[in-house]
N, C-alpha and C positions, 0 to 999 in steps of 0.2 A: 271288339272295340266299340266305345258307343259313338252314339253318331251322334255328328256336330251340326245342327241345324244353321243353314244361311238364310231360310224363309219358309215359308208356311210348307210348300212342297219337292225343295232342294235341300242335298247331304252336299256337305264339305270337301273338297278337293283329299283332302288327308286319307276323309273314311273309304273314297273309293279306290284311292291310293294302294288302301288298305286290303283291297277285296282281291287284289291284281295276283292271278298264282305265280310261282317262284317258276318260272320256264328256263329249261336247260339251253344251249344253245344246239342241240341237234334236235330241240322243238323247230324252229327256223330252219334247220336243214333241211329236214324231212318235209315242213310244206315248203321249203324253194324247192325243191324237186320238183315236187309235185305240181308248182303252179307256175314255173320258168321254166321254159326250153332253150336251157344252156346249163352248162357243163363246165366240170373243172375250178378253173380261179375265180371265172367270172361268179359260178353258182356259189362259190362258197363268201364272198363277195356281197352278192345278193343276203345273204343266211344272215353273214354278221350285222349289214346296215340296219336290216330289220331289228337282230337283237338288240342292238344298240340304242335304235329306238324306242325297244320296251323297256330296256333300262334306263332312260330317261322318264317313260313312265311313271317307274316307280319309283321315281325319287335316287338312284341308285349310281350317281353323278362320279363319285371315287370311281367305280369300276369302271365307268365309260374313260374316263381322262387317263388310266391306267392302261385301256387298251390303245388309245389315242397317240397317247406319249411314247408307246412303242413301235408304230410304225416309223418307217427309215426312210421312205418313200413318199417326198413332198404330192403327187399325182396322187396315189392311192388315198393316203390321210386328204387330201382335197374333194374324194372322191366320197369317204365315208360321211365328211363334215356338211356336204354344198349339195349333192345327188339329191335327189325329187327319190320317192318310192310311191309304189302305190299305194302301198300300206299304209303310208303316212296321208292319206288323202292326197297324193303330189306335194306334197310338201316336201319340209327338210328333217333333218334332225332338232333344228332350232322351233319350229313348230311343236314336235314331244315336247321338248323341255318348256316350253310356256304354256302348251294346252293342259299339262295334266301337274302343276306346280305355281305355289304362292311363293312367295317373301323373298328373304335376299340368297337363300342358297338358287334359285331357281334363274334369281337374277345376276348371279356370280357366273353362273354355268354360261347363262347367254352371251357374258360379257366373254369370257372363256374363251368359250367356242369362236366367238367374232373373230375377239385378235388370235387363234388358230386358222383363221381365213375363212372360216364359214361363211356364206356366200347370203344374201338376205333372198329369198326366194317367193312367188304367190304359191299357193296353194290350188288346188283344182276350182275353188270359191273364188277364185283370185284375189284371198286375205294373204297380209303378211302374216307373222308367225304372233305379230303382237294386236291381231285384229281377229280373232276366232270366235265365232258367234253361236260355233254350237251347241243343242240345248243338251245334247245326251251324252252320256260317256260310254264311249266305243271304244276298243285295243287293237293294233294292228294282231293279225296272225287270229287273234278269238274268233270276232268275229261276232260279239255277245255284245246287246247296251245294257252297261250297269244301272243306269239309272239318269237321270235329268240331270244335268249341270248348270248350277249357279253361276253365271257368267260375271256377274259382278263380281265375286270373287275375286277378281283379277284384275278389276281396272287401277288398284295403286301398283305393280308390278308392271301391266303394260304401258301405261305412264310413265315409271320410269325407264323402260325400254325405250321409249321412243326418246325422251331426253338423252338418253345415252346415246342414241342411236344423231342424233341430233349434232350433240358435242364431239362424237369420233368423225363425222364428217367434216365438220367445222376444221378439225386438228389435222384432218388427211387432208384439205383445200390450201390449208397454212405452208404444207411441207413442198 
């Protein structure tokens, strides 16, 4: 893939999108083992939040909402949507989808996930998920920086996050 220049010395959201390997989900198994001391539902719990997260990574929003829509269990599904990891820097899963995604599918997701109850959370920075300042791109689970991140990038997208974010309160004060 060639690479999409944002400035003299940042690559594009897309290109590094792009670089992201195709991880199985007992990738995440094998390091929650290894890096949580719990067991069972909780661990496997652990395993998928994470993946979940790198699926929003990489752009890969169908199969998130696909595993989403099929939990049964209001708690759980609250659990997967609103929980902090550390992987995600403390964050949420709404942080993945805005740190590593431009345009409207990115801002579909977020809007998505909200009305699923996603929960708006800070980060360990104590950014919200539409306030990420970092310069490098980092994956939960790697562990690797790909490379500097263009942070402007993002400011028409979190812009309209905040607007949105703006207007669903406005509508939840109404009711």
């Amino acid at each position: 893939m060639e690479q999409t220049t944002t400035s003299d010395s940042f690559v594009s959201a897309a290109y590094y999108q792009q670089q992201l390997p195709e991880l199985p989900i007992e990738h995440f198994q094998k390091f929650a083992a290894l890096s949580f001391p719990v067991q069972g539902e909780s661990l496997e719990l652990i395993a998928r939040h994470m993946w979940l997260g790198y699926l929003c990574c990489r752009g890969q929003f169908e199969e998130v909402l696909m595993f989403l829509k099929g939990i049964t269990s209001p708690c759980i599904l609250y659990r997967y949507i609103t929980e902090r990891s550390n992987e995600f820097w403390f964050g949420n899963i709404l942080h993945m989808v805005l740190y590593w995604n431009t345009g409207d599918r990115a801002f579909d997701m977020y809007t998505i996930l909200r009305e699923m109850g996603a929960e708006i959370v800070e980060d360990t920075y104590d950014h919200y998920p539409w306030e990420s300042n970092a310069e490098i791109w980092t994956v939960p689970t790697i562990r690797k920086v790909f490379g500097n991140r263009y942070k402007h990038e993002f400011n028409e997208l979190y812009e309209r996050v905040i607007q949105w974010e703006i207007n669903y309160l406005q509508m939840k004060n109404r009711v």
